[in-house]
N, CA, C and O atoms as a GROMACS GRO file, in nm:
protein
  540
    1UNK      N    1   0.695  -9.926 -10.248
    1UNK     CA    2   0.752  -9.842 -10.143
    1UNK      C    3   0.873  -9.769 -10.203
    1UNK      O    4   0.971  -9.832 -10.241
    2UNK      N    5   0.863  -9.610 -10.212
    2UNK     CA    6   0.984  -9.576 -10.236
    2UNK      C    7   1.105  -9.547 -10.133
    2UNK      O    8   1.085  -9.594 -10.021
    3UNK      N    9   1.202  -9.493 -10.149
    3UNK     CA   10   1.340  -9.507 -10.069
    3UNK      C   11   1.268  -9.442  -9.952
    3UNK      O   12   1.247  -9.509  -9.851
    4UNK      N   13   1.229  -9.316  -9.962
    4UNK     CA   14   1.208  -9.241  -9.817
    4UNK      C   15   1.119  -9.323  -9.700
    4UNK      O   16   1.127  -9.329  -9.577
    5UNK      N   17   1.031  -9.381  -9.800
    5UNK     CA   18   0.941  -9.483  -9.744
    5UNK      C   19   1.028  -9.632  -9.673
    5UNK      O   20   0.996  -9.693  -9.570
    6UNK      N   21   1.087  -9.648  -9.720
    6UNK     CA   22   1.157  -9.806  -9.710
    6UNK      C   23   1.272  -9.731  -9.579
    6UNK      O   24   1.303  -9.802  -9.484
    7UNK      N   25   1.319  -9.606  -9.586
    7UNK     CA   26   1.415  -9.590  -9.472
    7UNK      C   27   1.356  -9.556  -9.351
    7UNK      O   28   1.403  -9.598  -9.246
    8UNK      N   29   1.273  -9.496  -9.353
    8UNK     CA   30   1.166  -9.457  -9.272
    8UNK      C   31   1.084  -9.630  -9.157
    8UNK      O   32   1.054  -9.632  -9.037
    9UNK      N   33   1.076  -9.708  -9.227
    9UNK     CA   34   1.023  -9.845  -9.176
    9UNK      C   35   1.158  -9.918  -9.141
    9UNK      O   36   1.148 -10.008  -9.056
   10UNK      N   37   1.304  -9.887  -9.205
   10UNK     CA   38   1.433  -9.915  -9.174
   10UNK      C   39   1.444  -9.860  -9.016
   10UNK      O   40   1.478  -9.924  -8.917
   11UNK      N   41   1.401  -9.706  -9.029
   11UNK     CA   42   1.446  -9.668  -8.894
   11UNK      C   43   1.342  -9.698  -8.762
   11UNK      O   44   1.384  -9.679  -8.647
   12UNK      N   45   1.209  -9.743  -8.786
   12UNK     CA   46   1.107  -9.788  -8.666
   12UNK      C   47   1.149  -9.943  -8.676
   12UNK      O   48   1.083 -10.014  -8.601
   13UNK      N   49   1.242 -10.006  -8.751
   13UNK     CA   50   1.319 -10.178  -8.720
   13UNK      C   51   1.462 -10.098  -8.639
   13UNK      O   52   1.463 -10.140  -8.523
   14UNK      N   53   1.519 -10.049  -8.650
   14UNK     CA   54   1.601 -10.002  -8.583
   14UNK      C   55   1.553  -9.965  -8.451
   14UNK      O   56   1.622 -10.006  -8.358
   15UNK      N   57   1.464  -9.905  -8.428
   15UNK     CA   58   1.451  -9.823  -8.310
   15UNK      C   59   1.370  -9.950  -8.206
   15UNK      O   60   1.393  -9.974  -8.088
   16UNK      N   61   1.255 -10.030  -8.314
   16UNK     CA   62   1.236 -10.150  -8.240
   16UNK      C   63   1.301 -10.226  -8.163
   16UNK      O   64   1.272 -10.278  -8.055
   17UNK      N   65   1.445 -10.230  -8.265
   17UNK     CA   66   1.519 -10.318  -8.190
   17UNK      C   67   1.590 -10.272  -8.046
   17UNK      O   68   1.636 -10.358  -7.972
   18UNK      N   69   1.596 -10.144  -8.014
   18UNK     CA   70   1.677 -10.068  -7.958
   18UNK      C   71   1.579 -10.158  -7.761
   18UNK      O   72   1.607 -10.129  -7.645
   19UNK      N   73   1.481 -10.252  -7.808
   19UNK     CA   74   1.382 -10.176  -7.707
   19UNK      C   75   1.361 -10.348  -7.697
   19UNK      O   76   1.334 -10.396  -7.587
   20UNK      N   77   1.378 -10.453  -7.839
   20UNK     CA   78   1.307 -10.555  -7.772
   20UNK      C   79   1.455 -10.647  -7.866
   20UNK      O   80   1.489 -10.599  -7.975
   21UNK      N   81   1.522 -10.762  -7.817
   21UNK     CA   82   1.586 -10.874  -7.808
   21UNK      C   83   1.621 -10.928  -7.962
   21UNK      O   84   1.733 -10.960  -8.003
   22UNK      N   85   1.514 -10.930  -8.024
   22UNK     CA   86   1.489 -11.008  -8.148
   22UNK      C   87   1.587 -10.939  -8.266
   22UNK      O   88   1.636 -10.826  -8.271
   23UNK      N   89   1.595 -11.047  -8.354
   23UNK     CA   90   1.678 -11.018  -8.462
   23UNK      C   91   1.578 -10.934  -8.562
   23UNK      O   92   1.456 -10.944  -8.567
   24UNK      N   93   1.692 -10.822  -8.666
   24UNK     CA   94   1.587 -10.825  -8.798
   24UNK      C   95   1.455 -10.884  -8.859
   24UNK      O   96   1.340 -10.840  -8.859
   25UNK      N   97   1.507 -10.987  -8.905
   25UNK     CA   98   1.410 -11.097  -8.945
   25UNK      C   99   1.322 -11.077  -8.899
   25UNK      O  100   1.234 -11.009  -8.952
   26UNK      N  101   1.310 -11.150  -8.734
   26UNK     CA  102   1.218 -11.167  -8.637
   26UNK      C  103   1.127 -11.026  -8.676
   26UNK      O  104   1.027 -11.031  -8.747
   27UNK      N  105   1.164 -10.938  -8.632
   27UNK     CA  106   1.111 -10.786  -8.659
   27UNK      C  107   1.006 -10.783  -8.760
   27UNK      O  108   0.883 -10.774  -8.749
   28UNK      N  109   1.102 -10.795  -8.887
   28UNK     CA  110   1.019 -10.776  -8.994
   28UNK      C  111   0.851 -10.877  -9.012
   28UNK      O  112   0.738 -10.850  -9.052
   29UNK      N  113   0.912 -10.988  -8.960
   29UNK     CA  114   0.812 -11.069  -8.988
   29UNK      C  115   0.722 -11.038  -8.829
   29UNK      O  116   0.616 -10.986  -8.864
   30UNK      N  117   0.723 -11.045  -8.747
   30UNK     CA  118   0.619 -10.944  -8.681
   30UNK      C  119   0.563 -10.806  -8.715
   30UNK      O  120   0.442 -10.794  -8.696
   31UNK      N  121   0.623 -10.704  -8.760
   31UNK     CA  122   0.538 -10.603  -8.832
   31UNK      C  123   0.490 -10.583  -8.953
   31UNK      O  124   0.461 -10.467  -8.984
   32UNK      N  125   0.471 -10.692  -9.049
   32UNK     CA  126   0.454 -10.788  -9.154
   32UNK      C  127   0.281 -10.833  -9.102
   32UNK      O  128   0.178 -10.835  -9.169
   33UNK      N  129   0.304 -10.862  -8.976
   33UNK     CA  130   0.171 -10.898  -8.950
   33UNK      C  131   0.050 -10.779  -8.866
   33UNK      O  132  -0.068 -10.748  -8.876
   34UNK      N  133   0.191 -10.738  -8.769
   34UNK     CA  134   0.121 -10.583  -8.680
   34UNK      C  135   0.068 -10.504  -8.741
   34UNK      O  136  -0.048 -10.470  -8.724
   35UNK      N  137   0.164 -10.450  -8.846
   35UNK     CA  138   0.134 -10.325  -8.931
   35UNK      C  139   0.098 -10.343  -9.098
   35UNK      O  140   0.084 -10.251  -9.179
   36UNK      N  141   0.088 -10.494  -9.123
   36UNK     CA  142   0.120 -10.499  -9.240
   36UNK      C  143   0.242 -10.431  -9.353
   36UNK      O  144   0.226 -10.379  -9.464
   37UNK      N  145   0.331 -10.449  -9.296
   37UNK     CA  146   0.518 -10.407  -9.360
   37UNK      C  147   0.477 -10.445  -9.478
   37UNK      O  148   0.410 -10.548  -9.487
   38UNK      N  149   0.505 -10.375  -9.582
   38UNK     CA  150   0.604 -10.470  -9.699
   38UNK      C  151   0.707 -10.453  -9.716
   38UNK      O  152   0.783 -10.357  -9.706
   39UNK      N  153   0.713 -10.567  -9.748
   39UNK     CA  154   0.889 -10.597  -9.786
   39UNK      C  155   0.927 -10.570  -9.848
   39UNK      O  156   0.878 -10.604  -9.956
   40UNK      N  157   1.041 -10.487  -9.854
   40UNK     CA  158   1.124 -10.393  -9.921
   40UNK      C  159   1.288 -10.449  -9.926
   40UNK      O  160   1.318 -10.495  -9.816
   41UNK      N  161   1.373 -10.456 -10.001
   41UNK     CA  162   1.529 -10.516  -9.992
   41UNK      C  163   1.592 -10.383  -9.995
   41UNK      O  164   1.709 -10.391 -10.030
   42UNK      N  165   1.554 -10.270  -9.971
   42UNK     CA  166   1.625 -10.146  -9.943
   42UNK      C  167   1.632 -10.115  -9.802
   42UNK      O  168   1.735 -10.076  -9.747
   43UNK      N  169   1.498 -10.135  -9.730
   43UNK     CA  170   1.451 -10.147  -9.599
   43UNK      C  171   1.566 -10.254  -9.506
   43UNK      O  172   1.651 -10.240  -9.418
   44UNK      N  173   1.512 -10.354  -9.579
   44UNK     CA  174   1.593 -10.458  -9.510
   44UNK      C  175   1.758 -10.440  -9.527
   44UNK      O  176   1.822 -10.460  -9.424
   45UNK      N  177   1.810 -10.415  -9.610
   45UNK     CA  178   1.936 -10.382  -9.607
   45UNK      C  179   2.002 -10.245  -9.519
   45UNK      O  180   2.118 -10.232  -9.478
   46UNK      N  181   1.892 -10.156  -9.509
   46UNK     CA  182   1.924 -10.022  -9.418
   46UNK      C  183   1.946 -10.062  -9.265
   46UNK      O  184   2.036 -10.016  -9.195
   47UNK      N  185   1.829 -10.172  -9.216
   47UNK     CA  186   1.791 -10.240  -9.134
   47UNK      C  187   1.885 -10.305  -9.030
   47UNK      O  188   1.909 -10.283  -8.912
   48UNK      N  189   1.938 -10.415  -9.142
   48UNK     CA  190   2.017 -10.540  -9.094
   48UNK      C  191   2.195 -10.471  -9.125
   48UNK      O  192   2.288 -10.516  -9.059
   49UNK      N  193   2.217 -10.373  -9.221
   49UNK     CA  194   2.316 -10.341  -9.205
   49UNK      C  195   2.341 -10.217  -9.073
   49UNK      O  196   2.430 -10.212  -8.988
   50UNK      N  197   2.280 -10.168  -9.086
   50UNK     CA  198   2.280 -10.165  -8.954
   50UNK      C  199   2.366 -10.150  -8.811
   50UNK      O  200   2.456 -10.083  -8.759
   51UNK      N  201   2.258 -10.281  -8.780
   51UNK     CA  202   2.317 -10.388  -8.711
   51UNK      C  203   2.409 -10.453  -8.697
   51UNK      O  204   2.446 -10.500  -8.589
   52UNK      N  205   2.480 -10.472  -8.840
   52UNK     CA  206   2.570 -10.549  -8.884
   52UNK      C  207   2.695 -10.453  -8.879
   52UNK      O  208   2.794 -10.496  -8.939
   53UNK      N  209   2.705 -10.358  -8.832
   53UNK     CA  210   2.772 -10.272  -8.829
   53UNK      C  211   2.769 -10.186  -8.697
   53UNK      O  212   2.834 -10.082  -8.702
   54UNK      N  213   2.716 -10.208  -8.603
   54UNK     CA  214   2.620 -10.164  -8.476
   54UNK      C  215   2.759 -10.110  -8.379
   54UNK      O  216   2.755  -9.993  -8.340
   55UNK      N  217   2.864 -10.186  -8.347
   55UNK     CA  218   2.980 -10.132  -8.276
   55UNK      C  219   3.051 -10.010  -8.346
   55UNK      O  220   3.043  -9.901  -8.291
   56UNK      N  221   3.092 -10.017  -8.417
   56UNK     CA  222   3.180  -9.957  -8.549
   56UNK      C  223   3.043  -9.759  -8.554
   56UNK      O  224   3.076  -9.640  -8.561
   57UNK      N  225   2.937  -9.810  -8.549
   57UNK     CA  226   2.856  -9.665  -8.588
   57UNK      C  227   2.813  -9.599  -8.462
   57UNK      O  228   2.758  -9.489  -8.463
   58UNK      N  229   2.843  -9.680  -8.328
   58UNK     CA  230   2.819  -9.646  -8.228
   58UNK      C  231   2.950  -9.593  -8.162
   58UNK      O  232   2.961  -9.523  -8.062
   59UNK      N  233   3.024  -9.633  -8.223
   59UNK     CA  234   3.165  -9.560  -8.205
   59UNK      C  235   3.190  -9.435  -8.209
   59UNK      O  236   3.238  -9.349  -8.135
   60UNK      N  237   3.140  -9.445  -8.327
   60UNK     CA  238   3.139  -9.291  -8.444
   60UNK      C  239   3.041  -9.211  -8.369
   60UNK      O  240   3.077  -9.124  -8.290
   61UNK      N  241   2.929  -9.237  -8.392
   61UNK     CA  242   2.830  -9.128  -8.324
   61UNK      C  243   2.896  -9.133  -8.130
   61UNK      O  244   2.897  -9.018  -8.085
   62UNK      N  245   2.931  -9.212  -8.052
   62UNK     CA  246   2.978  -9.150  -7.922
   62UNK      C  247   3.131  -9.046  -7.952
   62UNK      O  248   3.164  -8.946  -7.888
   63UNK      N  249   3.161  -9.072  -8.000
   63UNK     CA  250   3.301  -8.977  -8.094
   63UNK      C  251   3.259  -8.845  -8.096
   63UNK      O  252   3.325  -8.768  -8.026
   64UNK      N  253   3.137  -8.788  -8.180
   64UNK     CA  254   3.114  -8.706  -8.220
   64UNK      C  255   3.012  -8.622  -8.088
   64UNK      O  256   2.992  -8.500  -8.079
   65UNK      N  257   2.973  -8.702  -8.019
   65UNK     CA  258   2.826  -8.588  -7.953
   65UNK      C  259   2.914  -8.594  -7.824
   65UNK      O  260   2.906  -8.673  -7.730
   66UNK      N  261   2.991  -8.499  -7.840
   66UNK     CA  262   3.063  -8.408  -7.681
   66UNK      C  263   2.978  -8.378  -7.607
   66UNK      O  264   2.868  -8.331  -7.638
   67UNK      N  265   3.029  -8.411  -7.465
   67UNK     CA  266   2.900  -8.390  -7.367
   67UNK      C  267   2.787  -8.502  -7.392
   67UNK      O  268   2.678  -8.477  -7.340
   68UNK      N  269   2.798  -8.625  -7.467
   68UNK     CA  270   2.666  -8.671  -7.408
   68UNK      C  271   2.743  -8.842  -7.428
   68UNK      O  272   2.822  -8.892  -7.508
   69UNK      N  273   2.676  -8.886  -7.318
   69UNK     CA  274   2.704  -9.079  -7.354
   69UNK      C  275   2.620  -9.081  -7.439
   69UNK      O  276   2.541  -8.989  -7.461
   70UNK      N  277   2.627  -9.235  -7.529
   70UNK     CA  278   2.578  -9.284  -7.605
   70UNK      C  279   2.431  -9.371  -7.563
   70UNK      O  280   2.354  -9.437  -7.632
   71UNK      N  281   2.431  -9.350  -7.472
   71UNK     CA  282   2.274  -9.448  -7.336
   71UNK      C  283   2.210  -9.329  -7.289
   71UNK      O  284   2.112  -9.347  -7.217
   72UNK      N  285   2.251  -9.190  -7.317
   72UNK     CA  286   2.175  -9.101  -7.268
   72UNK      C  287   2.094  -8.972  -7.360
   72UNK      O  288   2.029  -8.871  -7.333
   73UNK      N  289   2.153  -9.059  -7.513
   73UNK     CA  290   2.102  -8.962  -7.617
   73UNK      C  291   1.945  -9.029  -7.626
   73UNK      O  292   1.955  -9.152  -7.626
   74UNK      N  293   1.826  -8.990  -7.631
   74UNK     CA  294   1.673  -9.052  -7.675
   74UNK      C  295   1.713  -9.184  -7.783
   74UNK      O  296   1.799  -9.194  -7.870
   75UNK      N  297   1.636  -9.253  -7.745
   75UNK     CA  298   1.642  -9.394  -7.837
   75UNK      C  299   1.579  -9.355  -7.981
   75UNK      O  300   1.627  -9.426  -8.069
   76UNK      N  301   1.485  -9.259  -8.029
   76UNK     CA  302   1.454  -9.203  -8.138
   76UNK      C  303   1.566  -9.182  -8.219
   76UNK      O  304   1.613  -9.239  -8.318
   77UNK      N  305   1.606  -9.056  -8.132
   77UNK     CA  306   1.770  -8.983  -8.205
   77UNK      C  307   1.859  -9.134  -8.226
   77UNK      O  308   1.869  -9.195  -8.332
   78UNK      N  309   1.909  -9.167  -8.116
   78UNK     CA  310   2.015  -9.277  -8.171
   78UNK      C  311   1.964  -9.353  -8.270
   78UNK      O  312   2.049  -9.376  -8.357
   79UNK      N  313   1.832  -9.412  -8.296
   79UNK     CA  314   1.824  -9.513  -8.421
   79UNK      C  315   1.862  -9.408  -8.544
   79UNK      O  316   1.949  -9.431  -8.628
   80UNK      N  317   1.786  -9.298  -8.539
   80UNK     CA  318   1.828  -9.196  -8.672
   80UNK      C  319   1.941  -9.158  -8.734
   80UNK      O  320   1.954  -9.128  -8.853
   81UNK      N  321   2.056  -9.162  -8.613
   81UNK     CA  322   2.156  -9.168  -8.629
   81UNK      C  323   2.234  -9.289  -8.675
   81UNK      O  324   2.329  -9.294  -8.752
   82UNK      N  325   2.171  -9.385  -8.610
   82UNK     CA  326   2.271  -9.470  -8.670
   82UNK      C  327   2.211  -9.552  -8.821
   82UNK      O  328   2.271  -9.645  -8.875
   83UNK      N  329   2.116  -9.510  -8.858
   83UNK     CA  330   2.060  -9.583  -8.981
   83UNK      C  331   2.162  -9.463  -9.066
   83UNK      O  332   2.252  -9.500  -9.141
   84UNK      N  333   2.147  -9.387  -9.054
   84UNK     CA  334   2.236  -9.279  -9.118
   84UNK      C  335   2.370  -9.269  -9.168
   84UNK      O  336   2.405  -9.227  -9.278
   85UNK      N  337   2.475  -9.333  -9.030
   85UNK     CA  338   2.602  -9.298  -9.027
   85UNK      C  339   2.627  -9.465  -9.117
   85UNK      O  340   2.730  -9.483  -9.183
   86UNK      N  341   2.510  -9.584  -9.104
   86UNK     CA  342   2.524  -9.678  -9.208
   86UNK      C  343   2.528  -9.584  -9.326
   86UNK      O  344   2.603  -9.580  -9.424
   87UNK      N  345   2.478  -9.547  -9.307
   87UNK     CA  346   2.440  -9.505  -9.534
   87UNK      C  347   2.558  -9.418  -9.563
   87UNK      O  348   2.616  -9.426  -9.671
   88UNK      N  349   2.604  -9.317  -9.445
   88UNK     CA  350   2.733  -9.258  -9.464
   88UNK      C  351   2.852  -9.351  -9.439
   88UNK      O  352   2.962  -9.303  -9.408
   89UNK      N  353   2.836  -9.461  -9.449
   89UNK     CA  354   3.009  -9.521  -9.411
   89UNK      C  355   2.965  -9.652  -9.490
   89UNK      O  356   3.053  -9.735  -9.508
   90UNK      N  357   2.878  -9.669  -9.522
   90UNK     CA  358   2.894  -9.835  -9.643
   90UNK      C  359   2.796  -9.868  -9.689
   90UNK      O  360   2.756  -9.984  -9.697
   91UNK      N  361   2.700  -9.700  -9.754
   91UNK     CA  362   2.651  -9.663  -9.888
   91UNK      C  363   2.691  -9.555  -9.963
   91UNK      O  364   2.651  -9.442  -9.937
   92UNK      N  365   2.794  -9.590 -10.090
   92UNK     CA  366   2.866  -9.458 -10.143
   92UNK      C  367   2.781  -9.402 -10.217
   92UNK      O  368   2.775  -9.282 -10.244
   93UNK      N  369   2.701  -9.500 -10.257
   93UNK     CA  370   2.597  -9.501 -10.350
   93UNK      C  371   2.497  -9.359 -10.315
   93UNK      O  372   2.459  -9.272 -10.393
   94UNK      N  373   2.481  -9.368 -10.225
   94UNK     CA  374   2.348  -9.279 -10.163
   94UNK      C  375   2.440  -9.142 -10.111
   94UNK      O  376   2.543  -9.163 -10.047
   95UNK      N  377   2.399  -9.010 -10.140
   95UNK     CA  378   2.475  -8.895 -10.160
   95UNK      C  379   2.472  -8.838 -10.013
   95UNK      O  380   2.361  -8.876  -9.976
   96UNK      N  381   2.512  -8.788  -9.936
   96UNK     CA  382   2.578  -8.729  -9.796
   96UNK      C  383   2.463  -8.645  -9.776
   96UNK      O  384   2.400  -8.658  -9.671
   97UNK      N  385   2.432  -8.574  -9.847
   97UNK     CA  386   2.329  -8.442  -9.828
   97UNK      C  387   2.214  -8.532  -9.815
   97UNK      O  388   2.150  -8.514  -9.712
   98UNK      N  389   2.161  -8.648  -9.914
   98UNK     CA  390   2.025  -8.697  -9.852
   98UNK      C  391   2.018  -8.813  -9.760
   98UNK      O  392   1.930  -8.878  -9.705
   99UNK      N  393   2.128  -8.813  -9.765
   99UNK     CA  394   2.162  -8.935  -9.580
   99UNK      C  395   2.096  -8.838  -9.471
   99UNK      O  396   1.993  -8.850  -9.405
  100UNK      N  397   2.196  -8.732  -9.476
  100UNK     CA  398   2.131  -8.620  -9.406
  100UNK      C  399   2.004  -8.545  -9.348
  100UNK      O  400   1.953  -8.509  -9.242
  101UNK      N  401   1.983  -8.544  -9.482
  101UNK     CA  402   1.840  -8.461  -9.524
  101UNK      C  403   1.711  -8.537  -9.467
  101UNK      O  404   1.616  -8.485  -9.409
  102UNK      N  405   1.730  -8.671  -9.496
  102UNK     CA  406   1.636  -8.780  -9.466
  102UNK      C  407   1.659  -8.797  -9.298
  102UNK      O  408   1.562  -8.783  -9.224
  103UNK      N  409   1.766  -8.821  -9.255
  103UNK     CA  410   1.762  -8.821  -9.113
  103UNK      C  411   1.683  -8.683  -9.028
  103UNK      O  412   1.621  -8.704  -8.924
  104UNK      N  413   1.693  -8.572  -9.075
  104UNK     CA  414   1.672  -8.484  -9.032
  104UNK      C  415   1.512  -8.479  -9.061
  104UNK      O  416   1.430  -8.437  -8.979
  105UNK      N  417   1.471  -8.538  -9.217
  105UNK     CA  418   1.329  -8.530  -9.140
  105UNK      C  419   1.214  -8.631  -9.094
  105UNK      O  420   1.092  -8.614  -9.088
  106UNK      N  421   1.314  -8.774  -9.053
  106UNK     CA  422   1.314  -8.826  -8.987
  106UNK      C  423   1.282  -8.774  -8.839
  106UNK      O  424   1.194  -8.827  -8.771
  107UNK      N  425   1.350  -8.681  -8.800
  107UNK     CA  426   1.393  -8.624  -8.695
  107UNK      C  427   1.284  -8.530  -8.649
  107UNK      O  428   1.238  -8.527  -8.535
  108UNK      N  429   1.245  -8.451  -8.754
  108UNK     CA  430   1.102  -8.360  -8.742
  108UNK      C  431   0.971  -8.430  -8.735
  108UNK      O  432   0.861  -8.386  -8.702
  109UNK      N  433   1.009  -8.554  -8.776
  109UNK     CA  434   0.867  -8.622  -8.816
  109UNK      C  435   0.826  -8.722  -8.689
  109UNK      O  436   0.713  -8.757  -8.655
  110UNK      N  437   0.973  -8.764  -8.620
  110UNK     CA  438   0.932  -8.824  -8.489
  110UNK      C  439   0.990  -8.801  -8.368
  110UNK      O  440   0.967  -8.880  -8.276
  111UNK      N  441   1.071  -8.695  -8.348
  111UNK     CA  442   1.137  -8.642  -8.246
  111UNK      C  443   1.118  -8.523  -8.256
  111UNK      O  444   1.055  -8.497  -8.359
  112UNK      N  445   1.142  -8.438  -8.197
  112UNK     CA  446   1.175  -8.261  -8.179
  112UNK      C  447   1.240  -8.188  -8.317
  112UNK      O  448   1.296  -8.247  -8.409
  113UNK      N  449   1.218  -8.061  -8.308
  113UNK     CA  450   1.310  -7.959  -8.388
  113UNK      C  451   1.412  -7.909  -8.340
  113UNK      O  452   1.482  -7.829  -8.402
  114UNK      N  453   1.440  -7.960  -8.189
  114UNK     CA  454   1.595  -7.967  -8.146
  114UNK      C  455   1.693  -8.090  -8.129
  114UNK      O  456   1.815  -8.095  -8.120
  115UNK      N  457   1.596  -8.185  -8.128
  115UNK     CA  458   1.652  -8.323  -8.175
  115UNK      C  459   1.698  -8.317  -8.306
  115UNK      O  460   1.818  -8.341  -8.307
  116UNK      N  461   1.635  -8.287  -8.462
  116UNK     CA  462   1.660  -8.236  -8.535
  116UNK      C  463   1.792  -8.173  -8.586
  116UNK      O  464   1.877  -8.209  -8.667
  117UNK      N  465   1.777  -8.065  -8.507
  117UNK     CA  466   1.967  -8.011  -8.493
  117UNK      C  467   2.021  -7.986  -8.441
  117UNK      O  468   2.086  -7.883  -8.456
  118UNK      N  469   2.035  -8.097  -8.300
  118UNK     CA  470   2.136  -8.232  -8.288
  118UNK      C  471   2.185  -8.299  -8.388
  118UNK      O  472   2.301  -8.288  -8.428
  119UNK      N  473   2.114  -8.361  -8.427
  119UNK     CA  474   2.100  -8.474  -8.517
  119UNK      C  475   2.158  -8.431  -8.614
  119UNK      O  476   2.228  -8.522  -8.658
  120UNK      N  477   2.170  -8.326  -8.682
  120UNK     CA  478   2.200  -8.219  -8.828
  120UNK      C  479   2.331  -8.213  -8.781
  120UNK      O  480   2.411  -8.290  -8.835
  121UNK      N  481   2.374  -8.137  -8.689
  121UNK     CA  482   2.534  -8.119  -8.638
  121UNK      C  483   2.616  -8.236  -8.629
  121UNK      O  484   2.718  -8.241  -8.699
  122UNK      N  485   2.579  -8.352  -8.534
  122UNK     CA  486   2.639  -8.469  -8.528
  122UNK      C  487   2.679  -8.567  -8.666
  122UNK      O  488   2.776  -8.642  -8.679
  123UNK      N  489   2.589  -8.543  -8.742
  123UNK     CA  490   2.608  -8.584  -8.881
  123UNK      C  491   2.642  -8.530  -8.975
  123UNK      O  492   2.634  -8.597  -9.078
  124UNK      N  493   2.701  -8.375  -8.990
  124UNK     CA  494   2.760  -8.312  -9.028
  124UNK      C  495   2.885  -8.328  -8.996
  124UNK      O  496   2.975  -8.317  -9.079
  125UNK      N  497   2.899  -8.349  -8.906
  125UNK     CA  498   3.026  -8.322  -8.823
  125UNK      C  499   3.122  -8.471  -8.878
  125UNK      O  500   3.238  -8.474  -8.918
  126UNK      N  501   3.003  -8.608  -8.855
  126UNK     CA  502   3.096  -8.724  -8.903
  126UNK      C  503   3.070  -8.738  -9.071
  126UNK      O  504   3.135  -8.817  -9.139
  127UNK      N  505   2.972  -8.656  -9.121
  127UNK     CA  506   3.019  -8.625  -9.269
  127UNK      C  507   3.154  -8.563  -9.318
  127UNK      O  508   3.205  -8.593  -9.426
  128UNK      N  509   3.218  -8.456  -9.212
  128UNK     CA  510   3.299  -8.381  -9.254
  128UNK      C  511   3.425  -8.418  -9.231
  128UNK      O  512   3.517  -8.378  -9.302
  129UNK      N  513   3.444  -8.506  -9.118
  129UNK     CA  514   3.541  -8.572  -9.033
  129UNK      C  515   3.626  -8.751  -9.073
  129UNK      O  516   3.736  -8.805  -9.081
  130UNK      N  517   3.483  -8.780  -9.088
  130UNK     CA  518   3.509  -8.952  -9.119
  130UNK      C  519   3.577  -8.944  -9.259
  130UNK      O  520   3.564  -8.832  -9.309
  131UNK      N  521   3.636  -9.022  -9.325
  131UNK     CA  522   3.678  -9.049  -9.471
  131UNK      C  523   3.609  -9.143  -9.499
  131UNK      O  524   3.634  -9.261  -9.476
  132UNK      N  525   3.456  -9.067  -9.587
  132UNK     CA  526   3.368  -9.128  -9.641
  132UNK      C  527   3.418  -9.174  -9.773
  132UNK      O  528   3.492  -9.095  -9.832
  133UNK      N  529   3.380  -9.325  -9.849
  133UNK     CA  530   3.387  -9.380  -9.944
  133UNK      C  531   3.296  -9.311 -10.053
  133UNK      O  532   3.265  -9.406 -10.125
  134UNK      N  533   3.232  -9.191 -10.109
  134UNK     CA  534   3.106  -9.171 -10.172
  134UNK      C  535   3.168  -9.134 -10.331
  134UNK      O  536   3.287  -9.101 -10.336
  135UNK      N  537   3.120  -9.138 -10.410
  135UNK     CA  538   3.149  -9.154 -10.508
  135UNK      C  539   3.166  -9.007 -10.549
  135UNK      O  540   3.201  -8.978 -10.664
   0.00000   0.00000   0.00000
């Protein structure tokens, strides 16, 4: 599985979770069996960090999208976003433009082309704003 691949199954564990109780783990090892997942430690780290970070990126993204609560943006958009604003705030490693880039076609690939850019602006915006760690 390469990266686009592994973030992509990062963001349908994200969005899963948005919808049902269970931890990571739990997740993985049910769509392991649903969908046949493989396991990926890029996936899982996009995944569970996350989560692990879930107040702190939900902060950030209600910060940024004026005019909208954070319970009233599509559960699509919000997982995209927030697998994202992980990789922008505690992966320096991974470059701003394809945090981006990847969310966005994320965004085309399972939401709208105005979800899309939403999604492009809002993450621009806490690209340009936040004091990212990136190398």
């Amino acid at each position: 599985m390469n990266r686009t691949e592994a973030r992509e199954q990062a963001f349908i564990l994200v969005f899963e979770k948005s919808f049902r109780g269970e931890e990571i783990p739990e997740l993985i090892e049910s769509a392991k069996i649903a969908r046949d997942l493989e396991d990926d430690p890029f996936m899982v780290e996009l995944a569970e960090g996350t989560f692990s970070h879930i107040d702190t990126i939900d902060a950030i993204i209600a910060k940024y999208c004026i005019g909208w609560k954070i319970d009233r943006i599509a559960r699509v958009s919000l997982a995209i976003m927030r697998l994202c604003c992980f990789e922008l705030l505690y992966r320096p490693d991974i470059p701003v433009s394809v945090s981006i880039d990847q969310a966005v076609e994320l965004a085309k690939k399972f939401a709208t082309e105005e979800d899309a850019s939403f999604i492009n602006g809002v993450l621009g915006t806490v690209a340009r704003t936040e004091e990212l760690k990136k190398q």
